[in-house]
N, CA, C and O atoms as a printed pandas DataFrame, in Angstrom:
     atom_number atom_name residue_name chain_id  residue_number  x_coord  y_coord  z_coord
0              1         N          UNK        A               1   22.963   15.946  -19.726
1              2        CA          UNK        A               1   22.337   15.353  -20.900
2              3         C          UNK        A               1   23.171   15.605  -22.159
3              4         O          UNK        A               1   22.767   14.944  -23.116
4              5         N          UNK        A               2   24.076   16.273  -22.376
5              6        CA          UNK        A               2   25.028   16.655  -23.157
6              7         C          UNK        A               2   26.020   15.539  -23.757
7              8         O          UNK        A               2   26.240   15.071  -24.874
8              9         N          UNK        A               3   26.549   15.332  -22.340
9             10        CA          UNK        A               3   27.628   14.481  -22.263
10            11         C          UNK        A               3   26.791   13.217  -22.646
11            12         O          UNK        A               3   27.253   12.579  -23.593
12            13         N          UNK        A               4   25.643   12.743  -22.080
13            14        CA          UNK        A               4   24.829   11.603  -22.592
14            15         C          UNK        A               4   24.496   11.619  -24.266
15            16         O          UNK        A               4   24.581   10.542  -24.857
16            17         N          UNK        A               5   24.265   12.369  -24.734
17            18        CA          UNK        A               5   23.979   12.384  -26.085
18            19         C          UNK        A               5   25.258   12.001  -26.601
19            20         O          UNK        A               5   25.428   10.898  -27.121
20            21         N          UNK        A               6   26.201   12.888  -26.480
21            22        CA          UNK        A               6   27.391   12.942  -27.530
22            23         C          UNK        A               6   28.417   11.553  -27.400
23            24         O          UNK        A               6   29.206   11.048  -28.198
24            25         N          UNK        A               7   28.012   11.199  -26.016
25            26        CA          UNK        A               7   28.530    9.949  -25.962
26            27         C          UNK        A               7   27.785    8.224  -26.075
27            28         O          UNK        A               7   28.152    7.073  -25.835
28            29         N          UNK        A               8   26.341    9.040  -26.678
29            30        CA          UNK        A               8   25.297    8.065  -26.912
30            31         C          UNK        A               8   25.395    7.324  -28.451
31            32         O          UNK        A               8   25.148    6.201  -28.889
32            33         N          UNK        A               9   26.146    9.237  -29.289
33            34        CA          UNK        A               9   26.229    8.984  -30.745
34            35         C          UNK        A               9   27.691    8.337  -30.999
35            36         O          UNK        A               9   27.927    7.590  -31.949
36            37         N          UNK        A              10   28.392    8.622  -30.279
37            38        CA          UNK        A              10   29.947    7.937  -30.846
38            39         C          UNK        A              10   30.196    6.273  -30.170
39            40         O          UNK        A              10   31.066    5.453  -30.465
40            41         N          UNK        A              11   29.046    6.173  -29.150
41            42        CA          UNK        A              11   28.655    4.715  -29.210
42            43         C          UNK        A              11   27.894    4.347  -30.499
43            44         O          UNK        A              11   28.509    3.432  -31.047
44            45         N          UNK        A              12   26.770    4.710  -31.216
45            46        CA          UNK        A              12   26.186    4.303  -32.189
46            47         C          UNK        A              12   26.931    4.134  -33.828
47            48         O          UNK        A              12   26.786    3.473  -34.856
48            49         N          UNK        A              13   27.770    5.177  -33.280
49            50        CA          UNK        A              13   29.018    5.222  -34.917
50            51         C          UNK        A              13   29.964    3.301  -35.014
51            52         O          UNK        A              13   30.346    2.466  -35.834
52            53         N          UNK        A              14   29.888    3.572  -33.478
53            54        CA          UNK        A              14   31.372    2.393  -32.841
54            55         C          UNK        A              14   30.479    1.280  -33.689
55            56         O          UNK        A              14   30.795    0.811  -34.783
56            57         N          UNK        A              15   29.216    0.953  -32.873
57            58        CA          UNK        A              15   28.173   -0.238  -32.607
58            59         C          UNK        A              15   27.246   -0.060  -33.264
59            60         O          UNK        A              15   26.289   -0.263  -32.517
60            61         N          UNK        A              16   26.810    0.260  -34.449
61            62        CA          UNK        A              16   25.515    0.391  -34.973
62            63         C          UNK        A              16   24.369   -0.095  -34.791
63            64         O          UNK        A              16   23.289    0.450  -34.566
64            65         N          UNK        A              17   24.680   -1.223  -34.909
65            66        CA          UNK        A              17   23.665   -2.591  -34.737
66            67         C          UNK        A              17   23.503   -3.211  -33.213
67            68         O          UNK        A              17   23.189   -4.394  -33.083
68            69         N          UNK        A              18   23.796   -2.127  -31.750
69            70        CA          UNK        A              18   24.058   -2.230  -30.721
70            71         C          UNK        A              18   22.293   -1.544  -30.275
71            72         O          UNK        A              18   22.071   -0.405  -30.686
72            73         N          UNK        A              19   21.158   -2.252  -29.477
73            74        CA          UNK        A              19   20.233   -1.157  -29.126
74            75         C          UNK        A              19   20.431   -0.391  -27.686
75            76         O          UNK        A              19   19.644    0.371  -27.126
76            77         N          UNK        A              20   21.839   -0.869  -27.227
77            78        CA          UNK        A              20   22.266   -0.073  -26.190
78            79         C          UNK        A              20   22.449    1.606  -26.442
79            80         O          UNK        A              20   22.387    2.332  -25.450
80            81         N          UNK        A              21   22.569    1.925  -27.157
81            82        CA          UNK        A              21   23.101    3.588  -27.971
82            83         C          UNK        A              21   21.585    4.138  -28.119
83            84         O          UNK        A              21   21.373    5.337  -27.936
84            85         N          UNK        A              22   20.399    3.139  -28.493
85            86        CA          UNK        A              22   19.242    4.057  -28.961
86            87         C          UNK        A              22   18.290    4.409  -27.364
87            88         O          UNK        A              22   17.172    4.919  -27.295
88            89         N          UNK        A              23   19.121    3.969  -26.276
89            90        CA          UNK        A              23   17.848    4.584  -25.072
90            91         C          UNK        A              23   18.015    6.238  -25.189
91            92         O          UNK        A              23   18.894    6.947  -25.679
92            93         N          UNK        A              24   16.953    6.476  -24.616
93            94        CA          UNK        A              24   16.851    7.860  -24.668
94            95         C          UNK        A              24   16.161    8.323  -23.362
95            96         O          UNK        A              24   15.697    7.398  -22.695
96            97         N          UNK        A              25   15.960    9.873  -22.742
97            98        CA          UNK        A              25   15.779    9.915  -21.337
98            99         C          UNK        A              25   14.595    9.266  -20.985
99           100         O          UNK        A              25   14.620    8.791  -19.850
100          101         N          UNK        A              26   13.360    9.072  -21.744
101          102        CA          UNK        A              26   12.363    8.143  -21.230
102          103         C          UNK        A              26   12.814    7.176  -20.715
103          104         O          UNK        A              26   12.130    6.814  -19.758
104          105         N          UNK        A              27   13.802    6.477  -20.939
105          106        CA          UNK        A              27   14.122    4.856  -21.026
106          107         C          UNK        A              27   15.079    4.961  -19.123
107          108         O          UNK        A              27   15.045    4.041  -18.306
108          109         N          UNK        A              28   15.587    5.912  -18.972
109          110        CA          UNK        A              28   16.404    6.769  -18.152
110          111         C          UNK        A              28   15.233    7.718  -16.624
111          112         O          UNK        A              28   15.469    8.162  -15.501
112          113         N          UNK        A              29   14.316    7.631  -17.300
113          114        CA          UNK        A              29   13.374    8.690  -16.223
114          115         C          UNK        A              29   12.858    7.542  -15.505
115          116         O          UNK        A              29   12.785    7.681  -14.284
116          117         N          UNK        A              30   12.521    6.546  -15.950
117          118        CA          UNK        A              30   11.418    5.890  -15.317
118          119         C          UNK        A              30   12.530    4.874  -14.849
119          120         O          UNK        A              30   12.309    4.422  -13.725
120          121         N          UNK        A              31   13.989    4.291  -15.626
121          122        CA          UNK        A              31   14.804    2.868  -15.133
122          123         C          UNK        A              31   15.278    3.396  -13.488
123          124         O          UNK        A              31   15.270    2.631  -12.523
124          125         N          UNK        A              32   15.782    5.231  -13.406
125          126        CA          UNK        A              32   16.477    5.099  -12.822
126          127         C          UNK        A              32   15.908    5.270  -11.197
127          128         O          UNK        A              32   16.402    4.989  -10.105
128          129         N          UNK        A              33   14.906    5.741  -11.533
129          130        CA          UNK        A              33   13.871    6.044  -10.210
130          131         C          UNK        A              33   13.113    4.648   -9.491
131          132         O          UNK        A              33   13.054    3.555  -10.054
132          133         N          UNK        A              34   12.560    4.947   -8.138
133          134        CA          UNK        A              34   12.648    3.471   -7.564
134          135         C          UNK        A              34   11.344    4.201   -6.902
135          136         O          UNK        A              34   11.053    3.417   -5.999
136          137         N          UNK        A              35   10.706    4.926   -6.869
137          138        CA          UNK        A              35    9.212    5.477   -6.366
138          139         C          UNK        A              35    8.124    5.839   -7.191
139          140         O          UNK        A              35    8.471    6.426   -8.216
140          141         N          UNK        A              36    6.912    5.663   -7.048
141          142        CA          UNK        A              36    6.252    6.006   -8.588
142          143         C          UNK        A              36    6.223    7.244   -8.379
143          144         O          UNK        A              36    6.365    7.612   -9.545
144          145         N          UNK        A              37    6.113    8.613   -7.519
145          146        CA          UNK        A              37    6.466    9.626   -7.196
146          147         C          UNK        A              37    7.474   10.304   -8.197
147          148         O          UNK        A              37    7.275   11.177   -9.042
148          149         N          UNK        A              38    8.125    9.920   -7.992
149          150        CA          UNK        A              38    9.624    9.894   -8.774
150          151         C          UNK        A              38    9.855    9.519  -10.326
151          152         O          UNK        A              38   10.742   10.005  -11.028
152          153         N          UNK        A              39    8.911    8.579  -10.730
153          154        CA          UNK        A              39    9.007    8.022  -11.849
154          155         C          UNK        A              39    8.239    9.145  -12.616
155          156         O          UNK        A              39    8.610    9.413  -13.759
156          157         N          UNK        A              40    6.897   10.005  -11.899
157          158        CA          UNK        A              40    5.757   10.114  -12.435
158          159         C          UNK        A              40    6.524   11.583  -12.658
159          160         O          UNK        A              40    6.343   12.445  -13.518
160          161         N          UNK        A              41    7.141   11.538  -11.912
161          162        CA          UNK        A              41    8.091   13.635  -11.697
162          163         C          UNK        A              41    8.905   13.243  -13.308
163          164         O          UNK        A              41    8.594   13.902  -14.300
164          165         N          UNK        A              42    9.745   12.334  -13.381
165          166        CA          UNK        A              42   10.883   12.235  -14.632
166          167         C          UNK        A              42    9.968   12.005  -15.621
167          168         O          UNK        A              42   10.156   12.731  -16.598
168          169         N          UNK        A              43    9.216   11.392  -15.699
169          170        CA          UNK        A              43    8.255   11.334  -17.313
170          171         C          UNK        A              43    7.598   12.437  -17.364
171          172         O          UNK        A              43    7.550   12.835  -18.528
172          173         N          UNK        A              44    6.837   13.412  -16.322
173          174        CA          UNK        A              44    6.398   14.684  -17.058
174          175         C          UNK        A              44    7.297   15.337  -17.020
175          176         O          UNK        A              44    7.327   16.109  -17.978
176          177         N          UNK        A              45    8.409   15.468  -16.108
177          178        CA          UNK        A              45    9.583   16.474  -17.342
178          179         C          UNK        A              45    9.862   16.350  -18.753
179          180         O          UNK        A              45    9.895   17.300  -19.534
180          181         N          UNK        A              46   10.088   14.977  -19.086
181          182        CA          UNK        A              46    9.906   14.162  -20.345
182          183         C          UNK        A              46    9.057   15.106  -21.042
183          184         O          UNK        A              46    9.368   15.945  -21.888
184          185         N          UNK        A              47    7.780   14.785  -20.472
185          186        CA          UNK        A              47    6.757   15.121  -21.498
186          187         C          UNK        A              47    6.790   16.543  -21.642
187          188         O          UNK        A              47    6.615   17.033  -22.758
188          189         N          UNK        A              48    7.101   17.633  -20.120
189          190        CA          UNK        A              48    6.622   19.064  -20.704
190          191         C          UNK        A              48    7.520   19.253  -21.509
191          192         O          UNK        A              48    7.169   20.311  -22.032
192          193         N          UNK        A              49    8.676   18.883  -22.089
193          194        CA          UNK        A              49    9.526   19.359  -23.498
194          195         C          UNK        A              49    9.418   18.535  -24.567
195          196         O          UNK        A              49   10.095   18.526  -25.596
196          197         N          UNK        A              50    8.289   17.673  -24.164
197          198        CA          UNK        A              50    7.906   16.975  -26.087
198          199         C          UNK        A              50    7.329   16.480  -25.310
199          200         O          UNK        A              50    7.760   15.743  -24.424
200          201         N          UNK        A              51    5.595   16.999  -25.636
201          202        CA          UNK        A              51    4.258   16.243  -25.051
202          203         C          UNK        A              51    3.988   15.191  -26.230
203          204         O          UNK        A              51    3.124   14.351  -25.979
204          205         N          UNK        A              52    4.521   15.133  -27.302
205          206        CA          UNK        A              52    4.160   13.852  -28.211
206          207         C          UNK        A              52    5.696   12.685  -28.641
207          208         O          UNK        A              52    6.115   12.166  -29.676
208          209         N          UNK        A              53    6.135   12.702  -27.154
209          210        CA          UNK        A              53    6.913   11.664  -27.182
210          211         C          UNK        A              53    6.268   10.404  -27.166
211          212         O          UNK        A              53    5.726   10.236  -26.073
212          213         N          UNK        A              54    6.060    9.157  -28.176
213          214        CA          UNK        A              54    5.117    8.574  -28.150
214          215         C          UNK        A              54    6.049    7.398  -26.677
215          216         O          UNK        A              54    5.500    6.705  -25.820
216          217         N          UNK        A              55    6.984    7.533  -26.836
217          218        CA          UNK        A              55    7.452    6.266  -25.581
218          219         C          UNK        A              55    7.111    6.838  -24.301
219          220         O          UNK        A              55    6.545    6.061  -23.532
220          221         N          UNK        A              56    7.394    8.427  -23.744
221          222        CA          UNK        A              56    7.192    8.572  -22.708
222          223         C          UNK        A              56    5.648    8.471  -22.370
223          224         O          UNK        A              56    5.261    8.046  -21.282
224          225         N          UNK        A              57    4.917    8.828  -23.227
225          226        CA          UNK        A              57    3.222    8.434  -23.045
226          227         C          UNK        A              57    2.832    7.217  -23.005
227          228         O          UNK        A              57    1.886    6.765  -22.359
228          229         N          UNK        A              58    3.787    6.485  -23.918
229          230        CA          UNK        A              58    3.245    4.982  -22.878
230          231         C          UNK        A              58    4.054    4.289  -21.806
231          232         O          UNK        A              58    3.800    3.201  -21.289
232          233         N          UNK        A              59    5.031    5.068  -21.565
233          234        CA          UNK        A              59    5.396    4.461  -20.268
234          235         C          UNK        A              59    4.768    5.264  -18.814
235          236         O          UNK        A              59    4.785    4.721  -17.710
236          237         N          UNK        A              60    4.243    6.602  -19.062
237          238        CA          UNK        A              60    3.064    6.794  -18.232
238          239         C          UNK        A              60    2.204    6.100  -18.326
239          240         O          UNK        A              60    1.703    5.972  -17.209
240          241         N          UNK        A              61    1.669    5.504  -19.083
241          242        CA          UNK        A              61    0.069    4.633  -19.109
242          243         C          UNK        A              61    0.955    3.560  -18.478
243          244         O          UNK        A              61    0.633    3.199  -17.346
244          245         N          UNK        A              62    1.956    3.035  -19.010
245          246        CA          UNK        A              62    2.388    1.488  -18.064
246          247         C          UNK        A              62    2.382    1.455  -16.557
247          248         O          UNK        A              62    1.900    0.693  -15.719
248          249         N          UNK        A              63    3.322    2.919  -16.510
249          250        CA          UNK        A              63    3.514    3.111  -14.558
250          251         C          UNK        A              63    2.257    3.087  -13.898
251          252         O          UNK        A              63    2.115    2.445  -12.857
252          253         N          UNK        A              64    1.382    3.699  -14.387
253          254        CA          UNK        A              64   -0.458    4.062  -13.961
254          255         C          UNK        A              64   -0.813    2.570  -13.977
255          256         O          UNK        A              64   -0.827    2.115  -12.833
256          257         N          UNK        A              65   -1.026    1.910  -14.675
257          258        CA          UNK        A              65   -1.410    0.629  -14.906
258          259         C          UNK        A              65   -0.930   -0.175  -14.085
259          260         O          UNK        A              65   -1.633   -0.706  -13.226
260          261         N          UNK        A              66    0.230   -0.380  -14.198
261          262        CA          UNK        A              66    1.283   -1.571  -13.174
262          263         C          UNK        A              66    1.122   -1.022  -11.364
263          264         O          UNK        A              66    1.386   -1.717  -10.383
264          265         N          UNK        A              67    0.744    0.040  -11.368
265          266        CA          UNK        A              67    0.784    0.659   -9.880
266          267         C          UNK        A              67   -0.801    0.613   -9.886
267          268         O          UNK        A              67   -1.195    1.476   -9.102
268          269         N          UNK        A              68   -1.491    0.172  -10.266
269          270        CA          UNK        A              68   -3.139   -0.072   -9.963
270          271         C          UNK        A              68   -3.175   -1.773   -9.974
271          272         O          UNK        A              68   -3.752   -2.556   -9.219
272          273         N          UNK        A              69   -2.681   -1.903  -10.647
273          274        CA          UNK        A              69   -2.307   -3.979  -11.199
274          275         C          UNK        A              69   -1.133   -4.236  -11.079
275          276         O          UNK        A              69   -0.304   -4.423  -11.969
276          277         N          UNK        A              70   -0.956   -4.267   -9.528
277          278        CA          UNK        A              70    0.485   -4.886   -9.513
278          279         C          UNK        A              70    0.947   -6.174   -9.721
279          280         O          UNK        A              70    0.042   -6.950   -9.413
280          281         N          UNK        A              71    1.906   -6.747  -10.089
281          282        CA          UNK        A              71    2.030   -8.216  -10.749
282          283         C          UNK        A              71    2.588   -8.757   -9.572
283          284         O          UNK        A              71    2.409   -9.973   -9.510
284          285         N          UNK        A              72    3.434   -8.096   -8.257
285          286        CA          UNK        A              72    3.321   -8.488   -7.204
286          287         C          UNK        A              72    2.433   -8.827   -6.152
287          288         O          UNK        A              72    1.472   -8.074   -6.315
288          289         N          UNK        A              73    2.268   -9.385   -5.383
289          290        CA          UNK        A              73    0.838   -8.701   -4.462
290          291         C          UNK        A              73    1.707   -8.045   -3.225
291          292         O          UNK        A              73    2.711   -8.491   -2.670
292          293         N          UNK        A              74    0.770   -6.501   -2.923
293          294        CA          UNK        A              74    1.156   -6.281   -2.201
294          295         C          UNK        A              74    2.160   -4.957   -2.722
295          296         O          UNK        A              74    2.386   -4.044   -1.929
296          297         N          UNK        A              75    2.745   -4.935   -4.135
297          298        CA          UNK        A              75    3.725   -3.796   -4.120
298          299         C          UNK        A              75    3.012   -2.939   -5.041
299          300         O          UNK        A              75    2.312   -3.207   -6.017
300          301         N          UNK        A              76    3.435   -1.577   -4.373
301          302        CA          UNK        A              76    2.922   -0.279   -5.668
302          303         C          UNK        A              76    3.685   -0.458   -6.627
303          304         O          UNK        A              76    3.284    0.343   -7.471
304          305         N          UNK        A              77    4.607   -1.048   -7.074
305          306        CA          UNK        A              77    5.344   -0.564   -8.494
306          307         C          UNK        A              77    5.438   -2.263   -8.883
307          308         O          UNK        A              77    5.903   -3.112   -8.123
308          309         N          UNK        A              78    5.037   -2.449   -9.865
309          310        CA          UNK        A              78    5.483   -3.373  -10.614
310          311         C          UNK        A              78    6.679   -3.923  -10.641
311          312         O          UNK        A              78    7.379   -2.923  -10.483
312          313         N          UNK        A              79    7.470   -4.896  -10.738
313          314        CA          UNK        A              79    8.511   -5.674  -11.029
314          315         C          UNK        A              79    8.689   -5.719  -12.440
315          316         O          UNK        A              79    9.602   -6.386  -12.926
């Protein structure tokens, strides 16, 4: 996560006006995982080191939601 930051900010210096530079590990916990298992493990790590991350709290309510109402029929995780 080091190397992600420091090379998150000298993208944002390069590209300012780029919203590739502003993801952050929420955006990262839930893209890179492919199980809601998995998704649900990377967002409360998320959360136990900043329980008032307001993105990772709603991308728990989304995963919960989309895996009860799937927009597929038939799949646990949303598309």
């Amino acid at each position: 996560m080091v190397n992600f930051e420091k090379y998150k900010e000298l993208g944002r210096q390069v590209y300012p006006n780029s919203e590739f530079f502003t993801y952050d590990k929420t955006d990262f916990a839930v893209g890179l995982e492919n199980s809601f298992d998995k998704k649900m493990k990377s967002l409360e790590e998320v959360l136990a080191k900043d329980p008032t991350n307001y993105k990772a709290n709603l991308s728990l309510g989304q995963l919960i939601y989309d895996t009860l109402n799937p927009k597929i029929e038939g799949s646990t995780i949303a598309v």
